[in-house]
Steps between C-alpha positions, in 0.01 A plus 500: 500500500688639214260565204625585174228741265545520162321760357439803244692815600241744293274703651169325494131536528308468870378135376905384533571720768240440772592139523841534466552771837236240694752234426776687570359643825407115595825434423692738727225438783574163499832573573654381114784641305409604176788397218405750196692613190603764697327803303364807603239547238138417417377153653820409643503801730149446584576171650869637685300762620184309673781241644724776625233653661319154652832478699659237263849477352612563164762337270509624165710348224567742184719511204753715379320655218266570740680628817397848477127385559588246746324636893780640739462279802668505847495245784355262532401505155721368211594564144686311263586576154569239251690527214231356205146427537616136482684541841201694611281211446691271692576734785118588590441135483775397689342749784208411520320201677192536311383688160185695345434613203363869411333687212804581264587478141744289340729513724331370829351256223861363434570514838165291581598249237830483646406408843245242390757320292769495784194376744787276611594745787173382676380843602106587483425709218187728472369720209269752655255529196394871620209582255482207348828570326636173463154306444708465140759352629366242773265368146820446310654276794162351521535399115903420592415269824177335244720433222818359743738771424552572922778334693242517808161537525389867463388502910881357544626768299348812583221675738210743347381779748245730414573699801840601677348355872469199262848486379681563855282239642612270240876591562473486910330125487755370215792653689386330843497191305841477356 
């Protein structure tokens, strides 16, 4: 399975970390390509890294602007850079079989937002709330399924793991499903 992370590329605390090079590692044990933003910084490496060296394959999409930060891959690894983060967007899902959602900023927020509104595409979304970082977030879409502002029920729309075994498992029975 291809599985699209979006996800901050700071350096983060051990909290963010941890769960995201378990996933990562379950990922590329399972035999799973990882489809990142392609950087080599903070989080994002952190995740390249654990699937690189779990034996799976990599296919990073990055954007101009941000080329020079973009992870030098060889075969049978891929990278793709896009020309806007627009085009970047549409790439990484266009990769990917399957998606999950990361600590991040505003960015992997927009991104998030994005996917859930173009739930169209029928893939199985997952927002690994490492932390309890988006216990925010799943309230709000609580309050937003409640108050009937969801095109699908929340369970319809997206998956909450509180662990990364959690998350894969998710992705592996939706996937044999479809």
């Amino acid at each position: 399975m291809n599985i699209c992370v979006f996800l901050s590329a700071a350096d983060l605390d051990d909290r963010y970390t941890r769960p995201a090079r378990e996933f990562a590692e379950l990922l590329g044990k399972g035999g799973h390509t990882l489809v990142w933003g392609g950087s080599e910084s903070g989080l994002m490496k952190v995740v390249a890294d654990g699937v690189h060296e779990a034996g799976g394959r990599l296919v990073g999409v990055s954007v101009d602007f941000l080329a020079a930060k973009a992870r030098q891959v060889a075969e049978p690894h891929e990278m793709v850079i896009a020309r806007d983060l627009a085009e970047r967007k549409a790439l990484l899902l266009a990769k990917a079989d399957a998606v999950v959602i990361m600590v991040g900023g505003t960015g992997t927020l927009d991104e998030a937002t994005e996917i859930l509104e173009l739930k169209k595409h029928g893939k199985p979304v997952v927002l690994l709330n490492s932390a309890g970082f988006y216990d925010g977030l799943k309230e709000q879409f609580r309050r937003m399924e409640d108050e009937g502002f969801l095109p699908l029920p929340l369970t319809d729309l997206v998956f909450f793991a509180e662990e990364p075994v959690g998350a894969l498992a998710y992705l592996e029975e939706s996937f044999g499903t479809q």
